[in-house]
N, CA, C and O of each residue as an XYZ file, in Angstrom:
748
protein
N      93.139    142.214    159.655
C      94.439    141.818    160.153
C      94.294    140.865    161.353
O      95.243    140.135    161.641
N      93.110    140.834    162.093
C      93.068    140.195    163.489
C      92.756    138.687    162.792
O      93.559    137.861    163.227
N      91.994    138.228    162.021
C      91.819    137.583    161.238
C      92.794    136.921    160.707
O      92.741    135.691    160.669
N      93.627    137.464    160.311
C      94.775    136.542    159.396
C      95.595    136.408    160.667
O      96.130    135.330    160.411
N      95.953    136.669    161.571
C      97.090    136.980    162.136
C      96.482    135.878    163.798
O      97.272    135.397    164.610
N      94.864    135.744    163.874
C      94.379    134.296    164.720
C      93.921    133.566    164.270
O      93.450    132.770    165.083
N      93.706    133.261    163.038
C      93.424    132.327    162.039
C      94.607    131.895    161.076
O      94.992    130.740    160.894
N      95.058    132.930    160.554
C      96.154    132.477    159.608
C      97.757    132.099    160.846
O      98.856    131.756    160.411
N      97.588    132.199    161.621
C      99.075    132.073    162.525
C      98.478    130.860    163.761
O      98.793    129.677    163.891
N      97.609    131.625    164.477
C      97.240    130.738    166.055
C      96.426    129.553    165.218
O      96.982    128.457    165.158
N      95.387    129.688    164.696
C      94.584    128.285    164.466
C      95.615    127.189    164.080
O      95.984    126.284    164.828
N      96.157    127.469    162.402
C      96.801    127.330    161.755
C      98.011    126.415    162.573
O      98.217    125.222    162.348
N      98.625    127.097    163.391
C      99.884    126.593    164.290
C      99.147    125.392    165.060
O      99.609    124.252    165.077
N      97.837    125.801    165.756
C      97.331    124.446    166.131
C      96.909    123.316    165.898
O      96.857    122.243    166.499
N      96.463    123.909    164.448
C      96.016    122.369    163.818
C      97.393    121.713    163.466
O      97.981    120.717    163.886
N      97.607    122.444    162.749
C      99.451    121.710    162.254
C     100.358    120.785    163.376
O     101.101    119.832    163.142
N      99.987    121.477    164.778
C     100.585    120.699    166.132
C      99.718    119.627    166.166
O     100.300    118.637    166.609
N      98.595    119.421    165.888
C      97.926    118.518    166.474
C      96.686    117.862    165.810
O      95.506    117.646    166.084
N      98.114    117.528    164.153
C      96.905    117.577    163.112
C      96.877    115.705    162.953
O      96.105    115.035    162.267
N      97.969    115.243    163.821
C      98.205    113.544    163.652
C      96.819    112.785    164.837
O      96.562    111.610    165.099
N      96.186    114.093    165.314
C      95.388    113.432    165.852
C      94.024    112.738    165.604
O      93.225    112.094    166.284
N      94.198    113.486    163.330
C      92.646    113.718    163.337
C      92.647    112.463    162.606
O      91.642    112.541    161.899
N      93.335    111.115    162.334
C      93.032    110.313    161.644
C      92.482    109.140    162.858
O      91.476    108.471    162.618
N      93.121    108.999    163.954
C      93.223    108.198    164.926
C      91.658    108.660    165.221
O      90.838    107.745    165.144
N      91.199    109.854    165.520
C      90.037    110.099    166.113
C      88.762    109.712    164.915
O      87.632    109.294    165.167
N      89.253    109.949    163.813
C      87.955    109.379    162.312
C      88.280    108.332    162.564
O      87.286    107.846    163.104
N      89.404    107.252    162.534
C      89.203    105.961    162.358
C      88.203    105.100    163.146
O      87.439    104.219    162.754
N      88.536    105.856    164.965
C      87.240    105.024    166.177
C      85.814    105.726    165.647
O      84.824    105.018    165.830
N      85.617    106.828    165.110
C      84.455    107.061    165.237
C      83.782    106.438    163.554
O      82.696    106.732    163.055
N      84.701    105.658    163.068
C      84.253    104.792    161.414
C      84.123    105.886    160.659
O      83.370    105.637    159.718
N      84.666    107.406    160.642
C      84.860    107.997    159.343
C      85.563    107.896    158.801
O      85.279    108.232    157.652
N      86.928    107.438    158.965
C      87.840    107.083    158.174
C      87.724    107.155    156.455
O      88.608    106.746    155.704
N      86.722    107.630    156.114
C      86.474    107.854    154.584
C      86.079    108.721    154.106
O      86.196    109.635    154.923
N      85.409    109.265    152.759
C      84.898    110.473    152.341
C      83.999    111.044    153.391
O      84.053    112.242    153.670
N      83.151    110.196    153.995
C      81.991    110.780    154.842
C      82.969    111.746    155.582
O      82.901    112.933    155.266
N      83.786    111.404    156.443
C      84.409    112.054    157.321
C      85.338    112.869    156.514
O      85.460    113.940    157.108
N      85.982    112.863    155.542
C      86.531    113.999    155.208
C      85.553    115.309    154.734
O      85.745    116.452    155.150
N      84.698    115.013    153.986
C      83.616    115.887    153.391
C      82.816    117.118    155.275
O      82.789    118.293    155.641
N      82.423    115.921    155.722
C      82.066    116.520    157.195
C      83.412    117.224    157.938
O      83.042    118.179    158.621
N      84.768    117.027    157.987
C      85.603    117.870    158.487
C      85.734    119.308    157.414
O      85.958    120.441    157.839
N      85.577    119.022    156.259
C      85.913    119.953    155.098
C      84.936    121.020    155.692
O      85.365    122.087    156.130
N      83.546    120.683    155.693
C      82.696    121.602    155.779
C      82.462    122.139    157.302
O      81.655    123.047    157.499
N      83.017    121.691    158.112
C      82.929    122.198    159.382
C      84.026    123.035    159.257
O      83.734    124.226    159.358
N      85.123    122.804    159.082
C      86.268    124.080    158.380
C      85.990    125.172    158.020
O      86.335    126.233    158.540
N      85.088    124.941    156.736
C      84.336    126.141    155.875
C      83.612    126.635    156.628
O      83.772    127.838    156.836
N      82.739    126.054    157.202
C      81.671    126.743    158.079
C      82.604    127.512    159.171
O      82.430    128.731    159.158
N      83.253    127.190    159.810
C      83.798    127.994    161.355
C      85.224    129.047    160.936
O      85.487    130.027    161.632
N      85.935    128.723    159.893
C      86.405    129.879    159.496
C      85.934    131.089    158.996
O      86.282    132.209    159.370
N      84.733    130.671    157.711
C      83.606    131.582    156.868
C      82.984    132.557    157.920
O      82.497    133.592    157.466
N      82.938    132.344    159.328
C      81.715    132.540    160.275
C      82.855    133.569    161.295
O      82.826    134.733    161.692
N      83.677    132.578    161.416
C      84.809    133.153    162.159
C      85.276    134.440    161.452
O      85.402    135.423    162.182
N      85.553    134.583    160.142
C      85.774    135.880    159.792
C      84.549    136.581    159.323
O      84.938    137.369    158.461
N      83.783    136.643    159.407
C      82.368    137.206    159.337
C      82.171    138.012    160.677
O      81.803    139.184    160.597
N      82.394    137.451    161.865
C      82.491    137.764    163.166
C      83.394    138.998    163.392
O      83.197    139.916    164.189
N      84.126    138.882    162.780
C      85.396    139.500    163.381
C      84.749    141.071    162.077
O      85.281    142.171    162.227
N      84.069    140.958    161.387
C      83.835    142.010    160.780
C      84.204    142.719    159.094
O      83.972    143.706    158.395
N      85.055    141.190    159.094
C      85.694    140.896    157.689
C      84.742    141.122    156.681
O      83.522    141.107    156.849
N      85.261    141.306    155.762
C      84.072    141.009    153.858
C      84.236    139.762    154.033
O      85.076    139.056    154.591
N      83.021    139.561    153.296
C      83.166    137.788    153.131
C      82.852    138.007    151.574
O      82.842    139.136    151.083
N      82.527    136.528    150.630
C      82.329    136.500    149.487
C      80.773    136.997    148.946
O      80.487    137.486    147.853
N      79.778    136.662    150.231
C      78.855    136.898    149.650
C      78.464    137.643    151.274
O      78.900    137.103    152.291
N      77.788    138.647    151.337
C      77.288    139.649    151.984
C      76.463    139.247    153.117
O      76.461    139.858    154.186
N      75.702    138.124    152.848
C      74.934    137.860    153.732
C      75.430    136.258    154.560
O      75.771    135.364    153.786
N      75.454    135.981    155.898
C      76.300    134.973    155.744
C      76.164    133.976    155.747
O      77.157    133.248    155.771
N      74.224    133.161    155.713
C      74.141    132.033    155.342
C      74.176    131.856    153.927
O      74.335    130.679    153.603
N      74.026    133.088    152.502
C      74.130    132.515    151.672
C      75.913    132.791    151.509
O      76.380    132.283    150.489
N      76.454    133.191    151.994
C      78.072    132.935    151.666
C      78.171    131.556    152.088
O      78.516    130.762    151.213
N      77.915    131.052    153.381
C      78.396    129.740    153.975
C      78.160    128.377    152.836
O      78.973    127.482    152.605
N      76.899    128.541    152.283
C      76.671    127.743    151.247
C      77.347    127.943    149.724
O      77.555    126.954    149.021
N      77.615    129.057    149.350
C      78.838    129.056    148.862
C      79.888    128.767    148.676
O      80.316    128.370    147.592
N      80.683    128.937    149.940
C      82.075    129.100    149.458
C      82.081    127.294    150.305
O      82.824    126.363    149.994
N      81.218    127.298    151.174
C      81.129    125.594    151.465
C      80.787    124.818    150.162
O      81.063    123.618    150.167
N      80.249    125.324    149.102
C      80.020    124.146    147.881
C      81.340    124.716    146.998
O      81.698    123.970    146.086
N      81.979    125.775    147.154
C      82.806    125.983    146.385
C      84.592    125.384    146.310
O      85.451    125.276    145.435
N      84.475    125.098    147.818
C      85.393    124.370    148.956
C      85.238    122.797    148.563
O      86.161    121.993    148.431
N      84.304    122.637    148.459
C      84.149    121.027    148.814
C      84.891    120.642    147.031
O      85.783    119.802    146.913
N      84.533    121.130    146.260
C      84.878    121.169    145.069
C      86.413    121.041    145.137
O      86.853    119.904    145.306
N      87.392    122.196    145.012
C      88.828    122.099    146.257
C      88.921    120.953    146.691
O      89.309    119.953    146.087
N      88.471    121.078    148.048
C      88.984    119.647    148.167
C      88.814    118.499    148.007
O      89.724    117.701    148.234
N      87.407    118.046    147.503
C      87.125    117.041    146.726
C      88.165    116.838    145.746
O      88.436    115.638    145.725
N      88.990    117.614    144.776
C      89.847    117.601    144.052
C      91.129    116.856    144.053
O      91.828    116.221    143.264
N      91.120    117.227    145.318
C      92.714    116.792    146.051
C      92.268    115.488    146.356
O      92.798    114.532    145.789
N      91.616    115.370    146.947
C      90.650    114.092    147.523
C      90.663    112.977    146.598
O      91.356    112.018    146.940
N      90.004    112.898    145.432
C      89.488    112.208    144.193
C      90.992    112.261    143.225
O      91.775    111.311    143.228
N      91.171    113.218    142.619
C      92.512    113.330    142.208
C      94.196    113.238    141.975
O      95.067    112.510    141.499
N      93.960    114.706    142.768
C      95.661    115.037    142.690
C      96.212    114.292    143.997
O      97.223    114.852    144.422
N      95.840    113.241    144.706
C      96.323    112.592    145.907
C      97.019    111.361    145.085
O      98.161    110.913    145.186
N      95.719    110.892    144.062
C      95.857    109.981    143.442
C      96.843    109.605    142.538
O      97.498    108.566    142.615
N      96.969    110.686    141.450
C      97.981    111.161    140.564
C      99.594    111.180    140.528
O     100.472    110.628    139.866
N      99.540    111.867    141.314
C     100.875    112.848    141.829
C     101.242    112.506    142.969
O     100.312    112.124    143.680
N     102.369    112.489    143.486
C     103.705    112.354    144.495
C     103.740    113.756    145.370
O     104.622    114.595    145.186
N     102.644    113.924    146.379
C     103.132    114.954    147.050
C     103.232    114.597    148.501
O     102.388    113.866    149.019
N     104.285    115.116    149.199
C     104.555    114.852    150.343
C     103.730    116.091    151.098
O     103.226    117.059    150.528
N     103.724    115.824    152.448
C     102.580    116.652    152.907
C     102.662    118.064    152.878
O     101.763    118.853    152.586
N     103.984    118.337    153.253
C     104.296    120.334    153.181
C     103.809    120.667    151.765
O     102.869    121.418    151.502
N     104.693    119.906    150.759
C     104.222    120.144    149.407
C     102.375    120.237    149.184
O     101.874    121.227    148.651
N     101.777    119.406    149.534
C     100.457    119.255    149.307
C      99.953    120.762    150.119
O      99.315    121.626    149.518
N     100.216    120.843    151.044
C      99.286    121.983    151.911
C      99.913    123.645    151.215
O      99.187    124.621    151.025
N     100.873    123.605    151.037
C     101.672    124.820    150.019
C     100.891    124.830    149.041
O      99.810    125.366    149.287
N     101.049    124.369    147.829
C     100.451    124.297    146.654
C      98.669    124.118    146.887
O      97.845    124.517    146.063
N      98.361    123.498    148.067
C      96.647    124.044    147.742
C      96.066    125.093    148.860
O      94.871    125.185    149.141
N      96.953    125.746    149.357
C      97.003    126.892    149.982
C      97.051    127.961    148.784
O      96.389    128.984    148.954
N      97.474    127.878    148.084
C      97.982    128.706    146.779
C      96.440    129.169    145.700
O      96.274    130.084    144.894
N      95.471    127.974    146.204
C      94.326    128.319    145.374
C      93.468    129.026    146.111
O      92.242    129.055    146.005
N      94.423    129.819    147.158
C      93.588    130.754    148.177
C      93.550    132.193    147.623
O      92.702    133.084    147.657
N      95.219    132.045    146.915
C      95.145    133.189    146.874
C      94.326    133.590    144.997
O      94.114    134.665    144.436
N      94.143    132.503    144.670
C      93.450    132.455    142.811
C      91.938    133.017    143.668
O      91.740    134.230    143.595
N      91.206    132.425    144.222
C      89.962    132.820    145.105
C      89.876    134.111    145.348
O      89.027    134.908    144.949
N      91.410    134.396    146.474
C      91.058    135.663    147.166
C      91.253    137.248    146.117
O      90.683    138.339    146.122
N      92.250    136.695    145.386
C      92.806    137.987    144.431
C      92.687    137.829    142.694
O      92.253    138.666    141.903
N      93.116    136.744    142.469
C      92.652    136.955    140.951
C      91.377    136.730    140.625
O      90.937    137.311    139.632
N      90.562    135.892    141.346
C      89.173    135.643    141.054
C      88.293    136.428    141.325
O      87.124    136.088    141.143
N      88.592    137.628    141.808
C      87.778    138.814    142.090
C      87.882    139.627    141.768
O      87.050    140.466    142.111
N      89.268    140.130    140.617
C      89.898    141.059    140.102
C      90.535    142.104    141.114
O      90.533    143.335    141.088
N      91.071    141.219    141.996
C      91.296    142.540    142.966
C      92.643    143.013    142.712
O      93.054    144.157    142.909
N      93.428    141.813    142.157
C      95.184    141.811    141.817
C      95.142    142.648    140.705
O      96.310    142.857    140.377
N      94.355    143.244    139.947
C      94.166    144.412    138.881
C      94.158    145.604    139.622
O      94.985    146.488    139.403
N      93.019    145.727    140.750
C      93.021    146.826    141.172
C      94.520    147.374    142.027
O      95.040    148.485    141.930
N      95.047    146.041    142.981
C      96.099    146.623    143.965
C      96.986    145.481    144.078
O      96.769    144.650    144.960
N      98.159    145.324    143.116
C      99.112    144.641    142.356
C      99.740    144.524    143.786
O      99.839    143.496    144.456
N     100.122    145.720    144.095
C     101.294    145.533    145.449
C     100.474    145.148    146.304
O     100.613    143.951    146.553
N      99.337    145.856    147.104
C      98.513    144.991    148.187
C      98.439    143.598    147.717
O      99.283    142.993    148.377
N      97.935    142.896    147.019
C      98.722    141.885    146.822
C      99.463    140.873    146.908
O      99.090    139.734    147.189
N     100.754    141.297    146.628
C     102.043    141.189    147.128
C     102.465    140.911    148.324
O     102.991    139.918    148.828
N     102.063    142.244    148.817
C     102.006    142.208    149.999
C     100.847    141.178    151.146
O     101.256    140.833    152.254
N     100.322    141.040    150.964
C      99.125    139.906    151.343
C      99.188    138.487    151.003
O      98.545    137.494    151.342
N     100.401    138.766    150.041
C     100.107    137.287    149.669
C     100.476    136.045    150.647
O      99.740    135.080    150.854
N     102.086    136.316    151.347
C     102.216    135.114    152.432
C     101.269    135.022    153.615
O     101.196    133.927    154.173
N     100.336    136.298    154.196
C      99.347    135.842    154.813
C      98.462    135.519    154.782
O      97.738    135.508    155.778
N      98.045    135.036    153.443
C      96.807    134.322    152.690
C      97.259    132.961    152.561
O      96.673    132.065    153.169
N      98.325    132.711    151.768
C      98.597    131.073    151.610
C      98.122    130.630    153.021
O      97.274    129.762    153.232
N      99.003    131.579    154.253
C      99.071    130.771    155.818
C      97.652    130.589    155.615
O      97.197    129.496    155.279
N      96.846    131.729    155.825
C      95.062    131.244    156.031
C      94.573    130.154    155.612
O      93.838    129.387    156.234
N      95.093    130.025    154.199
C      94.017    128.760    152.932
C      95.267    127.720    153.637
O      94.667    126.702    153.290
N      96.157    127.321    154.141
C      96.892    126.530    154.442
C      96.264    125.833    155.667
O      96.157    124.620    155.844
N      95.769    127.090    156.681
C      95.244    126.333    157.943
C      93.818    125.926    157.679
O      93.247    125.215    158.506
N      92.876    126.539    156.008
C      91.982    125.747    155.965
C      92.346    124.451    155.582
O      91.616    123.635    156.146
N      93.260    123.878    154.781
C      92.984    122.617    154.081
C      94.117    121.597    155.185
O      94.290    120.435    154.817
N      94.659    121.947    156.160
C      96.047    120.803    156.836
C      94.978    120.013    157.532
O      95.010    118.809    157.277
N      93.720    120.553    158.632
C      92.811    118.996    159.030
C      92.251    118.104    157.997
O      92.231    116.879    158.112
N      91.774    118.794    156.929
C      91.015    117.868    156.023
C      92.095    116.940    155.114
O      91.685    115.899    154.601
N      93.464    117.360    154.944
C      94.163    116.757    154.257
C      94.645    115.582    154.958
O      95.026    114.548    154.411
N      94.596    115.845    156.407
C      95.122    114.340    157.396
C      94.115    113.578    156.829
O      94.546    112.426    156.888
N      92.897    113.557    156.255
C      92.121    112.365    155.702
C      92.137    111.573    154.123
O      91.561    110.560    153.727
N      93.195    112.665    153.357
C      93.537    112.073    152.220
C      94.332    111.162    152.476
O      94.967    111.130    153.530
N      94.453    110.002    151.264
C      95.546    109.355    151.401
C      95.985    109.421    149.967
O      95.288    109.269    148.964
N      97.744    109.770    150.087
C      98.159    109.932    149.093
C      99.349    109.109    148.395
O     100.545    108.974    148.653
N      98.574    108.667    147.493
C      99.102    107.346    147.023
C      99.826    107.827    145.573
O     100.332    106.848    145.024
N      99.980    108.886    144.928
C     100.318    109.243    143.390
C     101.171    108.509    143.066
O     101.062    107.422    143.633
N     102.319    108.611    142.144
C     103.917    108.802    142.162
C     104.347    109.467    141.026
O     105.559    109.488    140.812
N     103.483    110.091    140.149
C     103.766    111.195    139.398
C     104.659    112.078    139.687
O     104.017    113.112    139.874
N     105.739    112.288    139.834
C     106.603    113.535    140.897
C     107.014    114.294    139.779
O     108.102    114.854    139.909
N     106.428    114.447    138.738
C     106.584    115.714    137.693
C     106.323    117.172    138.243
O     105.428    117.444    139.043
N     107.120    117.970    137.768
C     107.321    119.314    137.943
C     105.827    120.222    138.130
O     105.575    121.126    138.927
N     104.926    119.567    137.013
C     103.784    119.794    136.529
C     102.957    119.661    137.375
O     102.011    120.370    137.032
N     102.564    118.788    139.007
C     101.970    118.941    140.006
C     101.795    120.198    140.472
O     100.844    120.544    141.172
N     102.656    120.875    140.118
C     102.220    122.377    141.264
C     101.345    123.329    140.515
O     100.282    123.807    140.909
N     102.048    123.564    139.193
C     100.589    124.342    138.414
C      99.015    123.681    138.608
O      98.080    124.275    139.143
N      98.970    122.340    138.050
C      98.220    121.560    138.273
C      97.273    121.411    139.623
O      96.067    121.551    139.823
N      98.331    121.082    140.396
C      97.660    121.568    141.771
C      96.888    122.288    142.411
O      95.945    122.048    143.166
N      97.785    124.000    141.728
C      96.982    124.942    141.998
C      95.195    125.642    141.078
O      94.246    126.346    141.421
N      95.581    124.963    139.960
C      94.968    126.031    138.501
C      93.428    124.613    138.532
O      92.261    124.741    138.163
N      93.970    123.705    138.979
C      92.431    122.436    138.333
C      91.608    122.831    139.231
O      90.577    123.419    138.904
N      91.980    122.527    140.783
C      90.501    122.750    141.612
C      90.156    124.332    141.608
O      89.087    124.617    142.148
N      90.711    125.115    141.215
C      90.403    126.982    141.272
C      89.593    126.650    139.713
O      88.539    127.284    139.668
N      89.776    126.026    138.764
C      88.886    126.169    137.356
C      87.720    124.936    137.749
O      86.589    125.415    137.675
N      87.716    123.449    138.155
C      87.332    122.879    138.867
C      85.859    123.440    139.685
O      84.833    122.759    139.691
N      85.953    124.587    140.255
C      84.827    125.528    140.860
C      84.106    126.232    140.435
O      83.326    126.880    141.134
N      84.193    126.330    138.599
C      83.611    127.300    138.117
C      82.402    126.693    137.904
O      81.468    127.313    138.412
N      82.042    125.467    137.196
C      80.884    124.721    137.065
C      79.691    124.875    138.210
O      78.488    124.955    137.958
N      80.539    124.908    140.040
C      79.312    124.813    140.683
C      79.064    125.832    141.285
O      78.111    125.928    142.058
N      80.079    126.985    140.970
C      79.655    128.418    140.728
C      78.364    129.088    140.249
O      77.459    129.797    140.690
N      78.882    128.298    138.745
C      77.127    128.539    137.802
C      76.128    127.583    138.614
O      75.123    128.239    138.887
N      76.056    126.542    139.000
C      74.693    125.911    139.803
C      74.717    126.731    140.927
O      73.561    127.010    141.246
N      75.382    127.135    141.516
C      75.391    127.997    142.686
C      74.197    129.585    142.371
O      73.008    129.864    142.524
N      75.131    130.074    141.996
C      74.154    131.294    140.760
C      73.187    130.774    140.651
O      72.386    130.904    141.578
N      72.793    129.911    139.426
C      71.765    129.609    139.002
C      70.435    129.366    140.550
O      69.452    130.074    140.767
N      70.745    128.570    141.079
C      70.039    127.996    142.242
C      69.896    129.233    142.937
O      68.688    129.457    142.865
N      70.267    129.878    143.375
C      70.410    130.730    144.206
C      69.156    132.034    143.389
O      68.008    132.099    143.829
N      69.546    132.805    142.405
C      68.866    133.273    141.443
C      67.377    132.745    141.179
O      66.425    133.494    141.397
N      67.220    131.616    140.767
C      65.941    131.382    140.971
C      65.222    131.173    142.159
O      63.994    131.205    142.072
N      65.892    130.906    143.572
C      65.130    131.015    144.555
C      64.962    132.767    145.265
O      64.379    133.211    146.254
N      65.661    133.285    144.353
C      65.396    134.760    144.880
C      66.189    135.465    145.213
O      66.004    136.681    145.175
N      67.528    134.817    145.722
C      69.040    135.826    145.935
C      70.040    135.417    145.331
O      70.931    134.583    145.492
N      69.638    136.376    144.394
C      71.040    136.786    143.304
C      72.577    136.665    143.974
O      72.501    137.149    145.104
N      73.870    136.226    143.715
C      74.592    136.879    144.476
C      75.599    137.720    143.716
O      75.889    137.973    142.547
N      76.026    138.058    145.042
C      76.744    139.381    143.962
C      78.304    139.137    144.292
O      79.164    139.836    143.759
């Protein structure tokens, strides 16, 4: 709960206040492009992943440099998506964009683990303080998309949510795989 509630509320509220700052600051330092979005993405992953690791949370994978490389290659995938893609495609204005890929927080956190089988209402109940979380991961890295679509079909939001969450399964298996043959399985 301490977790969602200074991450999913305080971070979250701060980046969102003071998220027009992060293009002005990539542009002087010449990231202004994938380099710099990919490097904000993963500094994200890394200091939230770590940040709730700290605090005493489960994480995805038990141990926490091989989670960090995880859910950091599993992330980049995500937002590479939005990035390469659905920026491209589709007509989303920014609330819309950070809603809908906040939403593949909760495919990650609950259906992709079978946990929404085990506790339907927990859940439920969890669910608006999860979007906030996966929301305050993706609002810095999204100040570096540029979104040019004009697709404004209905069909963006499934889309949105369901490509980069299936999108991750591929480097899942290299993930596994790699991981497995160097000696830690994950679980």
């Amino acid at each position: 709960m301490a977790f969602g509630v200074t991450y999913g509320l305080v971070f979250s509220g701060l980046a969102y206040r003071f998220r027009r700052l992060v293009v002005p600051f990539f542009k002087r330092m010449g990231l202004y492009n994938y380099k710099g979005f990919l490097l904000l993405s993963v500094i994200v992953s890394l200091t939230e992943e770590t940040y709730c690791y700290l605090l005493g949370n489960r994480i995805a994978q038990p141990v926490l440099w091989i989670d960090l490389v995880v859910v950091t290659g599993l992330w980049t995938v995500w937002f590479g998506t939005w990035y390469f893609y659905l920026s491209k495609k589709y007509a989303f204005p920014e609330k819309e964009a950070l809603m809908t890929s906040a939403f593949i927080g909760v495919l990650y956190e609950y259906t992709g683990t079978g946990y929404f089988l085990q506790n339907p209402l927990g859940v439920v109940l969890a669910f608006p303080l999860a979007v906030v979380v996966y929301a305050a991961i993706f609002v810095l890295p999204m100040q570096l998309i540029e979104f040019t679509g004009t697709n404004d079909s209905k069909m963006k939001y499934p889309i949105g949510i369901v490509l980069p969450f299936i999108l991750t399964f591929p480097a899942a298996i290299i993930l596994f795989v790699l991981f497995s043959l160097a000696g830690y399985p994950l679980e």
